[in-house]
PAFIGU-936583 format. One record per residue (C-alpha): residue number from 1; residue in one letter; x, y, z. Coordinates in nm, 2 decimals, m for minus. Last residue first. Layout:
<sites>
site k: NUM | r: A | u: X | v: Y | w: Z
...
</sites>
This chain:
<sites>
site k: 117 | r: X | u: m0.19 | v: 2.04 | w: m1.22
site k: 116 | r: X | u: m0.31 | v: 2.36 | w: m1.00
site k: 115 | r: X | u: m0.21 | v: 2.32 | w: m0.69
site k: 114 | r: X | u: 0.20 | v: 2.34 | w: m0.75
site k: 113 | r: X | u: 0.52 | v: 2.13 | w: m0.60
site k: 112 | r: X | u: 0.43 | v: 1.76 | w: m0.68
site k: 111 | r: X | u: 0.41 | v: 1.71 | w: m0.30
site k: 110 | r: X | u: 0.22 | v: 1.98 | w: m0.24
site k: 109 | r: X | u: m0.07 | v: 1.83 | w: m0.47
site k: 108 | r: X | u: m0.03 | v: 1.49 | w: m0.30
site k: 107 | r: X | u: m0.07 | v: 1.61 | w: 0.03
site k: 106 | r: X | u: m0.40 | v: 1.87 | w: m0.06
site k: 105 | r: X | u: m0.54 | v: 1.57 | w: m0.22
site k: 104 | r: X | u: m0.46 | v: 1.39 | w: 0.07
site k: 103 | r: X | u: m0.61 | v: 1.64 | w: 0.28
site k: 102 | r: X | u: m0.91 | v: 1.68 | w: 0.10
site k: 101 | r: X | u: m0.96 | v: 1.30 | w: 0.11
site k: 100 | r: X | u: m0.89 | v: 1.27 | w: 0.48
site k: 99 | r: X | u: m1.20 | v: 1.57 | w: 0.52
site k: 98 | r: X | u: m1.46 | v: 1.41 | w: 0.36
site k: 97 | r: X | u: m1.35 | v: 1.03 | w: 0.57
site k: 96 | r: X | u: m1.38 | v: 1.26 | w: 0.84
site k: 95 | r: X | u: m1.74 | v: 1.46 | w: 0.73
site k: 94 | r: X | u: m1.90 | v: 1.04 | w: 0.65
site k: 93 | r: X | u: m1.75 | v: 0.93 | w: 0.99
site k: 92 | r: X | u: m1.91 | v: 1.22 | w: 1.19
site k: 91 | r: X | u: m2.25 | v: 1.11 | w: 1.01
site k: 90 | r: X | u: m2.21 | v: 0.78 | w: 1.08
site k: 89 | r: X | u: m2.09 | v: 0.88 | w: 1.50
site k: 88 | r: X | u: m2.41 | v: 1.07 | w: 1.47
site k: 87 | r: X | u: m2.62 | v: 0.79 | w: 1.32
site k: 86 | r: X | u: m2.50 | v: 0.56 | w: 1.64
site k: 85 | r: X | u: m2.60 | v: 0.81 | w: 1.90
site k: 84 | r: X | u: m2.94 | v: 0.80 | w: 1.74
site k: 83 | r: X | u: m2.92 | v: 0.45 | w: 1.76
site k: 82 | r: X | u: m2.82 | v: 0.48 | w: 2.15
site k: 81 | r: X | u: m3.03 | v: 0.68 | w: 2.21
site k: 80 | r: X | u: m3.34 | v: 0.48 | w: 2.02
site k: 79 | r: X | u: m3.26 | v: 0.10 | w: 2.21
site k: 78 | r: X | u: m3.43 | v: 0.21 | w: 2.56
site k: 77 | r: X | u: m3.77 | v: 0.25 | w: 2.36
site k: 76 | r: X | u: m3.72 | v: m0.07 | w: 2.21
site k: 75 | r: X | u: m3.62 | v: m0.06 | w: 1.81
site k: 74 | r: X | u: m3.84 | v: m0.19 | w: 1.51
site k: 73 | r: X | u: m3.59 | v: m0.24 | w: 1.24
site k: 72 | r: X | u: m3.60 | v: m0.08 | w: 0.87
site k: 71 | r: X | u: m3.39 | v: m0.19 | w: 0.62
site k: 70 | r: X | u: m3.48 | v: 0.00 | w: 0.27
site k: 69 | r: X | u: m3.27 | v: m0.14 | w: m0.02
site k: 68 | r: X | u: m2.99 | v: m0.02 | w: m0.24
site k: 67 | r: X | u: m2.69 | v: m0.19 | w: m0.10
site k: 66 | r: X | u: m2.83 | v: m0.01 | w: 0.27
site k: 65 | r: X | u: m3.09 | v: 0.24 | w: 0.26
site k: 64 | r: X | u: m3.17 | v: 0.32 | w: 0.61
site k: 63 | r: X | u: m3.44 | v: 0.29 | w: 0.89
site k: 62 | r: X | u: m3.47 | v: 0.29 | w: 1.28
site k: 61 | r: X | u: m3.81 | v: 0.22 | w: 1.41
site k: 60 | r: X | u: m3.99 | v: 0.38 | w: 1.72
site k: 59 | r: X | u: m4.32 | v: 0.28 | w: 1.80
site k: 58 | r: X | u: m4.52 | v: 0.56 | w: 1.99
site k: 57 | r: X | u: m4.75 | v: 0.45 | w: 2.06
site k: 56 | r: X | u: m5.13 | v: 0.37 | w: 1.97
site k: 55 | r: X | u: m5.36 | v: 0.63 | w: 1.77
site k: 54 | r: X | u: m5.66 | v: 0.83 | w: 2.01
site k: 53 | r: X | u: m5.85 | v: 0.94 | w: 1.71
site k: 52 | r: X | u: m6.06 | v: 1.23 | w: 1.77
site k: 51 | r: X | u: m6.32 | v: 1.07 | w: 1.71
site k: 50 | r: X | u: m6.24 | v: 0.71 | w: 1.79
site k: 49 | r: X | u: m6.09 | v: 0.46 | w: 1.60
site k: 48 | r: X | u: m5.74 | v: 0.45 | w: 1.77
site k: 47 | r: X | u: m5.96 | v: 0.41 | w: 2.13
site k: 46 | r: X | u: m6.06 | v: 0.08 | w: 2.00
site k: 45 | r: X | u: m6.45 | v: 0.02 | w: 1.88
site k: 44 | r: X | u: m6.36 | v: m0.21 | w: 1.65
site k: 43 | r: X | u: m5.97 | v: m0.35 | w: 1.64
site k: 42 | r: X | u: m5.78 | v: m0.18 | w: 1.32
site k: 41 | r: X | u: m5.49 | v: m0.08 | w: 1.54
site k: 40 | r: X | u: m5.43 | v: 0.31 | w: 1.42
site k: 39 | r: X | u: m5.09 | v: 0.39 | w: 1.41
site k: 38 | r: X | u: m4.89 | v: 0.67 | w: 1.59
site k: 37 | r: X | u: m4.48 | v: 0.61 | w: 1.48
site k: 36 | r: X | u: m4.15 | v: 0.77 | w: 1.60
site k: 35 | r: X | u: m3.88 | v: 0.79 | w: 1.37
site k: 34 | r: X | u: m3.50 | v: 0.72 | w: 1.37
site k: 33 | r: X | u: m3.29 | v: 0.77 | w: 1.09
site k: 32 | r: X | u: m3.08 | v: 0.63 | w: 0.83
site k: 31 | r: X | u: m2.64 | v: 0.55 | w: 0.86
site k: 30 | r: X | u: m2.50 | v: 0.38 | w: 1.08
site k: 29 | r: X | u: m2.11 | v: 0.39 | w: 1.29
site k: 28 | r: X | u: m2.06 | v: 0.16 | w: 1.57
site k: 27 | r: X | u: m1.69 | v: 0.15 | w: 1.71
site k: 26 | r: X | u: m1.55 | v: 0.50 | w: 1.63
site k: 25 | r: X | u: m1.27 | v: 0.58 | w: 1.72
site k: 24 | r: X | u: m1.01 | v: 0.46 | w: 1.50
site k: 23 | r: X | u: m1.14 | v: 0.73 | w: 1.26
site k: 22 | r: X | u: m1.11 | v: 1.03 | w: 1.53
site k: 21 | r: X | u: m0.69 | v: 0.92 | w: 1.53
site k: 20 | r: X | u: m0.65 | v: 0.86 | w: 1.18
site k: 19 | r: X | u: m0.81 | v: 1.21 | w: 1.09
site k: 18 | r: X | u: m0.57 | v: 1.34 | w: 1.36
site k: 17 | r: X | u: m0.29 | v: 1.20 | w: 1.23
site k: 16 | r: X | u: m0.35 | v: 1.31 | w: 0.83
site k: 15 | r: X | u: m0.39 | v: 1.69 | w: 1.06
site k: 14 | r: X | u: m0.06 | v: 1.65 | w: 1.21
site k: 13 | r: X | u: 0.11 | v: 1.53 | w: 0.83
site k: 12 | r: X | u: m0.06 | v: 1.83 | w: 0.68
site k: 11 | r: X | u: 0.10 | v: 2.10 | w: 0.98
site k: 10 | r: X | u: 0.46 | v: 1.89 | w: 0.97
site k: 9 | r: X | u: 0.46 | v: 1.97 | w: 0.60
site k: 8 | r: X | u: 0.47 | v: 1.65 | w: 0.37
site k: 7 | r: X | u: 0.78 | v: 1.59 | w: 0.20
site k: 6 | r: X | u: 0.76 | v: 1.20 | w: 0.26
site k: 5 | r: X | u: 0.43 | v: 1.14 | w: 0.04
site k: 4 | r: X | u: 0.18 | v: 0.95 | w: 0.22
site k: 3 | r: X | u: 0.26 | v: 0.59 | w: 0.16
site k: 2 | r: X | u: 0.12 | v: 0.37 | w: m0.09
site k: 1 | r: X | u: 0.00 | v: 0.00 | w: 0.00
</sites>
């Protein structure tokens, strides 16, 4: 595997090392969202089919397109922190991995000596 380049000015190289450093943090990392769901039951004369309707919940579910295709999981009330906590450490990972590409870019183009080529 290719090394960074060895010219690289000790301010690049520090931020390449923190990059490395916030990535090898992270332990769970998802994409999606969380919702909370109302639905009506369907049972006659249920509280849900009332006027106002009175809808059961909340359901919480946690869904993301993965390869393509919606997944979507049912979560416990106790699960949806820590899913939500999940989807931020995702989205952190998504802005780092944004961020180590700049910088190499940034690496490689001092390394050949101009920015514009």
């Amino acid at each position: 595997m290719p090394s960074a380049p060895k010219s690289l000015p000790p301010r690049l190289r520090a931020r390449l090392a923190r990059c490395k450093q916030e990535l090898l943090g992270i332990e769970i990392a998802l994409q999606g969202s969380v919702t909370e769901r109302w639905m009506p039951c369907g049972k006659q004369g249920c509280r849900c089919q009332g006027e106002p309707p009175q809808l059961h919940g909340p359901y919480y579910q946690w869904t993301a397109k993965l390869d393509g295709k919606t997944k979507t999981l049912r979560l416990q009330p106790e699960e949806v922190e820590d899913f939500r906590a999940w989807i931020g450490q995702g989205q952190r990972l998504d802005e780092w991995v944004r961020e180590w590409r700049r910088l190499s870019l940034e690496a490689i183009e001092h390394s050949r000596g101009s920015s514009d080529r």
